[in-house]
BAKOLNU-118121 format. One line per 8 residues: number of its first residue (from 1); for each residue y, x, z of C-alpha. Coordinates in nm, 2 decimals, padded with zeros to 4 digits, always signed. Each point is the difference from the previous one (the first is absolute). Layout:
NUM	Y/X/Z ~ ...
! end
This chain:
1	+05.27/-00.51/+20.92 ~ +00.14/-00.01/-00.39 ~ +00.00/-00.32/-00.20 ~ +00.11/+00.01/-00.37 ~ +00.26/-00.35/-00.06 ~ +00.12/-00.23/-00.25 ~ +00.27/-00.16/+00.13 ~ +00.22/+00.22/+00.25
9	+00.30/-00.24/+00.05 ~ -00.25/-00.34/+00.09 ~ -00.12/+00.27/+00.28 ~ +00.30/+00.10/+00.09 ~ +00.14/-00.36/+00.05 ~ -00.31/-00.11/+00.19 ~ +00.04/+00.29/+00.26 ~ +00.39/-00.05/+00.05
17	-00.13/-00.38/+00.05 ~ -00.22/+00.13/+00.30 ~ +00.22/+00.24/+00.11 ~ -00.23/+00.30/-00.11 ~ +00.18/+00.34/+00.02 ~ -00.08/+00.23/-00.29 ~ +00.10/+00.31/-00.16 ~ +00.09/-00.05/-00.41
25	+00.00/+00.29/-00.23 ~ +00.10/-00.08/-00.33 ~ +00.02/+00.16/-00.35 ~ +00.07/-00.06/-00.34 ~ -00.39/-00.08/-00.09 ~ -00.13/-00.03/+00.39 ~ +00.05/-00.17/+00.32 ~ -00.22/+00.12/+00.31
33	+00.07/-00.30/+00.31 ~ -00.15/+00.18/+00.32 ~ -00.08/-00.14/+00.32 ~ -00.14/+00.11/+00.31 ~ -00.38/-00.11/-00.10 ~ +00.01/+00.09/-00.43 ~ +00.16/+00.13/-00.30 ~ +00.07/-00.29/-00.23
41	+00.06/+00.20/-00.37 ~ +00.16/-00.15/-00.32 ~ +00.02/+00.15/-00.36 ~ +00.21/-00.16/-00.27 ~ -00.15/-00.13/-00.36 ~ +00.15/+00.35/-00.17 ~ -00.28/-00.01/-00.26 ~ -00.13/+00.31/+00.05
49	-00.42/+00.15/-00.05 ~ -00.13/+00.17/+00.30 ~ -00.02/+00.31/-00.22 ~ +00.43/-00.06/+00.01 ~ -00.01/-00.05/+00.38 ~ -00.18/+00.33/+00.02 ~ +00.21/+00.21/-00.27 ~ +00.31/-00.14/+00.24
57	-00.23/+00.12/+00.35 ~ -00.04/+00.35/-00.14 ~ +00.31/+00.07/-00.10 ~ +00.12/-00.04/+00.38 ~ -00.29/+00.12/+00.16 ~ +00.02/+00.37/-00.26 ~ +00.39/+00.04/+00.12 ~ -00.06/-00.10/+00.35
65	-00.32/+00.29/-00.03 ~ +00.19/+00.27/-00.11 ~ +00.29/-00.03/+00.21 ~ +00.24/+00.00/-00.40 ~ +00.36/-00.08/+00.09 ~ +00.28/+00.02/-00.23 ~ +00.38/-00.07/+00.00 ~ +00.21/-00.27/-00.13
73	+00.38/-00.11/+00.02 ~ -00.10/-00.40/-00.02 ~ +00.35/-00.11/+00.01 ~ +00.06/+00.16/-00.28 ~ -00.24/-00.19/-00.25 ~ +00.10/-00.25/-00.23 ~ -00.28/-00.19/-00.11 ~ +00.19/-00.19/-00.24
81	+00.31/+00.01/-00.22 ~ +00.24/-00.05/-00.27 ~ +00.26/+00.04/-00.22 ~ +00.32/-00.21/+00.02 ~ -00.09/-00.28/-00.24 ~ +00.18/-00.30/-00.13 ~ -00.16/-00.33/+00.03 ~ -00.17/-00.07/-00.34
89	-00.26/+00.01/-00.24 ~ -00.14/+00.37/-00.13 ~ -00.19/+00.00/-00.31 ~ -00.10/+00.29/-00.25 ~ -00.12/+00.33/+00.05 ~ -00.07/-00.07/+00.39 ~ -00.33/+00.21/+00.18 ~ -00.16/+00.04/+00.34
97	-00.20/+00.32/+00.06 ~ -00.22/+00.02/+00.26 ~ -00.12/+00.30/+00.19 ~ -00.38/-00.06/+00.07 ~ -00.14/-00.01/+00.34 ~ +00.34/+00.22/+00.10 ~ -00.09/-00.06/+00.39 ~ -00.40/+00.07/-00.07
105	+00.08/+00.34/-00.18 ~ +00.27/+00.14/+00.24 ~ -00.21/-00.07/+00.27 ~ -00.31/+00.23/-00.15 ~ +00.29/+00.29/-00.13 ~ +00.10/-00.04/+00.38 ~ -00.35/+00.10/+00.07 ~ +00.01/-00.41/+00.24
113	-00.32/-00.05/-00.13 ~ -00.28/+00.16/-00.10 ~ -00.10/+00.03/-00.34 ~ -00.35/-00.25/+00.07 ~ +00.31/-00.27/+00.12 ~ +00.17/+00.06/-00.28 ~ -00.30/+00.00/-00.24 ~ -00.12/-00.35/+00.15
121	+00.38/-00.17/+00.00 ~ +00.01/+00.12/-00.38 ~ -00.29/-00.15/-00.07 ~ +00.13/-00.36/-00.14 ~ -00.29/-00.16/-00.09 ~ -00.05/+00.01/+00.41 ~ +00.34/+00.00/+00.14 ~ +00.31/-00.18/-00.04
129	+00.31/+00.15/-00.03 ~ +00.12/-00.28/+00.30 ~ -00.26/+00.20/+00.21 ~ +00.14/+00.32/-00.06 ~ +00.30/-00.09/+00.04 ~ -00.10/-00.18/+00.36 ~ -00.17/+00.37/+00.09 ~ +00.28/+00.20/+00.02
137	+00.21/-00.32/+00.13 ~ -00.22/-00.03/+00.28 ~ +00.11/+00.35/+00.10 ~ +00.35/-00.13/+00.08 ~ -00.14/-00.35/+00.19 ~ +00.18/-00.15/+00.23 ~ -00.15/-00.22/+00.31 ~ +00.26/-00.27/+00.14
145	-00.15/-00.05/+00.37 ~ +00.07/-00.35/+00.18 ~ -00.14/-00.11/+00.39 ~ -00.05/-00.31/+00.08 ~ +00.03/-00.06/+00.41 ~ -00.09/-00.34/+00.00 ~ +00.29/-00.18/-00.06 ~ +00.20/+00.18/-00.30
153	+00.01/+00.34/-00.12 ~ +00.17/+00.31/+00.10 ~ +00.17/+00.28/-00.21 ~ -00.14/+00.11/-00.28 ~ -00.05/+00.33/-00.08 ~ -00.13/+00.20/-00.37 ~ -00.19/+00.28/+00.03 ~ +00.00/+00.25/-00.30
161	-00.26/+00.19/-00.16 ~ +00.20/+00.32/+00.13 ~ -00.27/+00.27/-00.10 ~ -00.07/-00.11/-00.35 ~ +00.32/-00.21/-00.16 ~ +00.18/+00.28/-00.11 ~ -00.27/+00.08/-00.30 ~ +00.06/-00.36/-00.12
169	+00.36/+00.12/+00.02 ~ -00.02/+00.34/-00.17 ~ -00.18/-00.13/-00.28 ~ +00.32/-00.24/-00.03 ~ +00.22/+00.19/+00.05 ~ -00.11/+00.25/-00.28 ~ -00.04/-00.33/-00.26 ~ +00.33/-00.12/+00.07
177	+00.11/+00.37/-00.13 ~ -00.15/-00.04/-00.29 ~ +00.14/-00.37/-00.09 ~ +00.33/+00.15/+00.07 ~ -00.08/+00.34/-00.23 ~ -00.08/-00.26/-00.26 ~ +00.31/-00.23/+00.06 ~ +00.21/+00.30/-00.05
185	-00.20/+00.08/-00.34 ~ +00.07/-00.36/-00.06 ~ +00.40/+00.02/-00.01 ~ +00.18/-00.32/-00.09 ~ -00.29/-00.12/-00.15 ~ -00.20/-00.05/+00.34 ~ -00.03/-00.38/+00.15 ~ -00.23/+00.05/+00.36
193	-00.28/+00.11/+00.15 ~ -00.26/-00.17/+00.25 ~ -00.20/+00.25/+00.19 ~ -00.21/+00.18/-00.32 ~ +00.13/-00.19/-00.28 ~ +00.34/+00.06/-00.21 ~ +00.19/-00.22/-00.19 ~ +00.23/+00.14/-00.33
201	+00.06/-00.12/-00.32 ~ +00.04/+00.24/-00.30 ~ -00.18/+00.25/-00.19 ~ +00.18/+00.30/+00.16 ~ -00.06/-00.07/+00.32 ~ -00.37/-00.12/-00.04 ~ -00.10/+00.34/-00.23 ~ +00.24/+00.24/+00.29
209	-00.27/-00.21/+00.32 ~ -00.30/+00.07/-00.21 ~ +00.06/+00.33/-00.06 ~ +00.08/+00.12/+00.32 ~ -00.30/-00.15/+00.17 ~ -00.24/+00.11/-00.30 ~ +00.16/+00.35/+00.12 ~ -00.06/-00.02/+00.31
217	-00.36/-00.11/-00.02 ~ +00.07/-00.37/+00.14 ~ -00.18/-00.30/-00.12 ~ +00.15/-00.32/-00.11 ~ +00.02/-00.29/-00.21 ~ +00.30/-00.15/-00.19 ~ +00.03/-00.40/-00.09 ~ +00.23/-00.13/-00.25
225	+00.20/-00.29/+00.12 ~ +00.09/-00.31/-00.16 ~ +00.29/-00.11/+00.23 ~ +00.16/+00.09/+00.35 ~ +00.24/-00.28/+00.15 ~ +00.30/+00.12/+00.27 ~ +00.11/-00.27/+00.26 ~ +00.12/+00.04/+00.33
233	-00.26/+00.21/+00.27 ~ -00.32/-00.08/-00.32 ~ -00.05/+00.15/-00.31 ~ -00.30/-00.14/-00.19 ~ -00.22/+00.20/-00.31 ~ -00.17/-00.12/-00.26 ~ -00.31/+00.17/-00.16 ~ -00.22/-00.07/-00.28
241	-00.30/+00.04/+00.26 ~ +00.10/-00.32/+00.22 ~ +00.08/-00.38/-00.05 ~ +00.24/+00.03/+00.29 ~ +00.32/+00.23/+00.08 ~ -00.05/+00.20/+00.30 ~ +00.28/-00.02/+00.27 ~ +00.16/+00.30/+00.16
249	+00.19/-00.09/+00.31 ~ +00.29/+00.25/+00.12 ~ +00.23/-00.19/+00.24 ~ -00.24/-00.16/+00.23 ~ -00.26/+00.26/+00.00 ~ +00.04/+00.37/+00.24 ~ -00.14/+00.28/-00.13 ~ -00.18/+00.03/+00.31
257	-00.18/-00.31/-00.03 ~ -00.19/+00.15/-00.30 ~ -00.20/+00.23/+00.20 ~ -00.27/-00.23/+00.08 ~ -00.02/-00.14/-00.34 ~ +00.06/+00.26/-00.24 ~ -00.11/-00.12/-00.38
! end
């Protein structure tokens, strides 16, 4: 039998307390405890409409149907990165361009997703741009698998999503080449990039980005910024949009860790 849950770790406790032996599957918004008599299912508070939960269902369920398989050198991704900065305060002439939905896009030039999918995830008034983001994330989940006997737990193990995580990956892969195209347009005048987002100051540099993505048919936005602050592993920006700087960590952050939480 399957029982939906609120709280997985009082459970969890109360069956290491009676020596209950169970089975714990866990990802980053789930945890599925299983015993010999039910399924006991848990979903994290992501925030996200059913019609969200279904846009991230069909994009799964369409690449597990028609067999799509694609390749990616994974290793080979940077996610993040910048320039050699010294610690300080940048002011004047600073921009971040954005390439929008970069991830969403690839995936439907790819032919990933259908075009309905990619009709419905466009369709803002509906669907986040967390959710599409989660869709194509959830193509690359991973499941960390942990038994209980009784009296402690054995080895773990993690179990990939083997037949579908390399589209998550391609579609990575080929944004990363595109941040690096545009640091390259960028020259001295380039700062860093996180995932779809670049970060220059000058007029050169922002008019060489534009054109080049206006050229090659790529949609984006460009915010004027008011302030970027260099310290040790954190740069900070300042926008006229927000009351607060937004914090960009380097040192303590892998690039790999942004797979499940691409922005």
């Amino acid at each position: 039998m399957r029982f939906r849950i609120d709280k997985p770790l009082d459970i969890i406790s109360e069956f290491k307390e009676y020596n209950q032996a169970f089975k714990l599957i866990s990802t980053l918004l789930t945890k599925t405890i299983i015993t010999d008599t039910e399924n006991l299912y848990y979903v994290s508070k992501s925030n996200l409409k059913m019609r969200e939960l279904a846009l991230i269902k069909s994009v799964k369920d369409y690449v597990i149907k028609h067999n799509i398989k694609a390749h990616a050198e994974r290793k080979k991704i940077q996610y993040i990165d910048r320039a050699i900065l010294k610690n300080g305060v940048y002011e004047n002439d600073l921009y971040e361009i954005d390439l929008k939905a970069a991830y969403w896009n690839l995936a439907y030039k790819n032919k990933f997703i259908s075009k309905e999918i990619f009709e419905r995830g466009n369709n803002t008034k509906l669907i986040s741009k967390k959710a599409r983001l989660i869709a194509l994330g959830n193509l690359a989940k991973r499941s960390y698998i942990m038994e209980y006997d009784g009296f402690g737990f054995g080895k773990s193990e993690i179990e990939t999503s083997e037949g579908t995580e390399n589209i998550f990956f391609k579609v990575s892969q080929q944004t990363d080449a595109i941040m690096t195209r545009l640091k390259l347009l960028c020259g001295n005048d380039y700062l860093f990039y996180w995932v779809d987002a670049i970060f220059l100051k000058g007029e050169r540099a922002k008019n060489e980005i534009e054109s080049y993505l206006k050229s090659r048919k790529m949609e984006f936005k460009t915010i004027p910024l008011t302030k970027i602050e260099k310290t040790d592993g954190q740069i900070k920006v300042w926008d006229l949009k927000r009351d607060k700087p937004r914090p960009f960590m380097f040192e303590s952050l892998k690039a790999t860790d942004l797979t499940s939480e691409i922005d």
